[in-house]
C-alpha positions as CSV (number, residue, x, y, z in Angstrom):
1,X,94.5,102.9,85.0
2,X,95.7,106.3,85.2
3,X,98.4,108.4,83.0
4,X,98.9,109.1,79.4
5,X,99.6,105.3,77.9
6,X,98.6,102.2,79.7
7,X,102.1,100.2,78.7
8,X,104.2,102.6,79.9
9,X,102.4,102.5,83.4
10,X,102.8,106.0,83.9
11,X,100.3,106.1,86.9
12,X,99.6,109.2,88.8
13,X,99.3,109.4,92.6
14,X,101.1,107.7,95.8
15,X,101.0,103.9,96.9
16,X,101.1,102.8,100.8
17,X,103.7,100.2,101.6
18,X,101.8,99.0,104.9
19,X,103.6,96.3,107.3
20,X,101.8,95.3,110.2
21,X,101.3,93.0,113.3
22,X,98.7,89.8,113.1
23,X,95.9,92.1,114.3
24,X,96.4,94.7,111.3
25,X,97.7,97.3,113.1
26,X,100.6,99.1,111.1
27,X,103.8,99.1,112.8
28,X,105.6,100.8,109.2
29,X,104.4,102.8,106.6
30,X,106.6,104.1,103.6
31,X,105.2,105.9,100.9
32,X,105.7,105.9,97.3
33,X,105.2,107.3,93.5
34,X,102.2,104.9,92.2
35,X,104.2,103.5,89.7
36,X,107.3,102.3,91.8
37,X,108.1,98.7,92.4
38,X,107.2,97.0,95.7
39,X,110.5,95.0,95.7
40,X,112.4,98.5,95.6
41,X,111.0,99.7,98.9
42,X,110.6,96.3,100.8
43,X,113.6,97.0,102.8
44,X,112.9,100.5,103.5
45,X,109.2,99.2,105.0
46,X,110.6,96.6,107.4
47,X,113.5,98.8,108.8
48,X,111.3,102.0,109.1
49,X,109.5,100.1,112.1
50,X,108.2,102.6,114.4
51,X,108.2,100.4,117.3
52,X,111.2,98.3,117.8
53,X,111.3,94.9,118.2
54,X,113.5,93.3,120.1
55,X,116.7,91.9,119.0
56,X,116.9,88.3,118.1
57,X,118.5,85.9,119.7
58,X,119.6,82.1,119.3
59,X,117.3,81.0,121.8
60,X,114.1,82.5,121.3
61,X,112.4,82.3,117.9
62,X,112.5,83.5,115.4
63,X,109.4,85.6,114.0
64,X,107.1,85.2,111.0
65,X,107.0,87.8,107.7
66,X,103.8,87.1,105.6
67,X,104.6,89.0,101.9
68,X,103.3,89.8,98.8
69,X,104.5,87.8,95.7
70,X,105.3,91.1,94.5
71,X,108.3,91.4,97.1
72,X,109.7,87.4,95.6
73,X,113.3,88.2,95.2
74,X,116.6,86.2,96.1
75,X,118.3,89.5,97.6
76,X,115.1,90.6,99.6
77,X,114.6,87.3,101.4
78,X,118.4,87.5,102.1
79,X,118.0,90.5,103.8
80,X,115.0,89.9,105.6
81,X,116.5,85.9,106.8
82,X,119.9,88.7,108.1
83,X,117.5,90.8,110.3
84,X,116.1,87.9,112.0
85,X,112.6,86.7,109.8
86,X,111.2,83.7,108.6
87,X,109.9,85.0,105.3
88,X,106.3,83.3,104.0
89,X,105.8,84.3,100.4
90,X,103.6,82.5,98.5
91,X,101.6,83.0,95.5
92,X,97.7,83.3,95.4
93,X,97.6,79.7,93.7
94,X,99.1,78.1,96.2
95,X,97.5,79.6,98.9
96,X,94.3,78.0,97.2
97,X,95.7,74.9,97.3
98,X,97.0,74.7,101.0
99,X,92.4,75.6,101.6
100,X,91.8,72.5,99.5
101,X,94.0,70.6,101.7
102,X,93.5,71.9,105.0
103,X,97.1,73.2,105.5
104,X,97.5,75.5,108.5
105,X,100.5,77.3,107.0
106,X,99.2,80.1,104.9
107,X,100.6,83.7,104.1
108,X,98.4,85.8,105.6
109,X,97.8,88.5,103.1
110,X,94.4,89.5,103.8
111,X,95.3,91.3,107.2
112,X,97.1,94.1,105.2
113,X,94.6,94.1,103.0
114,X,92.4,94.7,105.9
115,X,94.1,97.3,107.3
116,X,94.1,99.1,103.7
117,X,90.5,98.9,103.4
118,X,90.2,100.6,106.9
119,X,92.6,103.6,105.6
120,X,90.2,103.9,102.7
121,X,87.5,104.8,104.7
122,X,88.6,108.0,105.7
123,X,88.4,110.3,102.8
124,X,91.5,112.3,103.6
125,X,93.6,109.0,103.4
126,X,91.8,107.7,100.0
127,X,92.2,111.1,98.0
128,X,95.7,112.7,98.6
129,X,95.3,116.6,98.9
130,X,98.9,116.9,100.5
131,X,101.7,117.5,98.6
132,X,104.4,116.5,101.1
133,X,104.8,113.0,102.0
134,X,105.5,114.2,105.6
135,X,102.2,115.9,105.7
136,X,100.4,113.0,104.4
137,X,102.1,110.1,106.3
């Protein structure tokens, strides 16, 4: 932990709000203060798409949205069901769980955190010399 007092969570740097396809490769990426909410930006991470996706209609399916617990909220699942999702958030315990019993249906998490973990690799990604978001993004 970072900053001046740990309660206050007064963290220094930037956070990456990632959203990608099933292979890990980002599609959106909004960037933050470290300290800001996830639920705050979820919105802003799924609309700022860069390549767009067709528009869905009754008679093809609709697609899948894998989140984070940390984006559980009744107005963000509204507004991710009106753009066309099926949102799949689930906390870590259940997804434990659903491996006990051999359930095929689990949030898959771990390709975004996949995806991180290649950005961190590269040192100019991990450490943030840029002071413009544009510049770093």
């Amino acid at each position: 932990m970072t900053g001046h007092n740990p309660t206050d969570r007064s963290k220094l740097g930037s956070k990456r709000h990632i959203r990608t396809d099933k292979d890990g490769i980002p599609l959106s990426t909004f960037i933050t203060s470290a300290n800001t909410h996830d639920v705050t930006v979820a919105i802003n991470t799924i609309d700022n798409i860069i390549i767009k996706r067709p528009l869905p209609s009754k008679y093809k399916h609709k697609q899948n949205l894998c989140l984070d617990k940390a984006y559980h909220s009744k107005e963000v699942e509204q507004e991710i069901i009106d753009r066309g999702y099926i949102p799949h958030i689930r906390h870590r315990r259940e997804e434990e769980e659903n491996k006990l019993l051999k359930k095929n249906h689990l949030a898959r998490r771990w390709v975004v955190e996949r995806t991180n973990s290649w950005h961190n690799r590269y040192r100019k990604l991990f450490t943030r010399y840029e002071k413009k978001d544009e510049n770093y993004l």
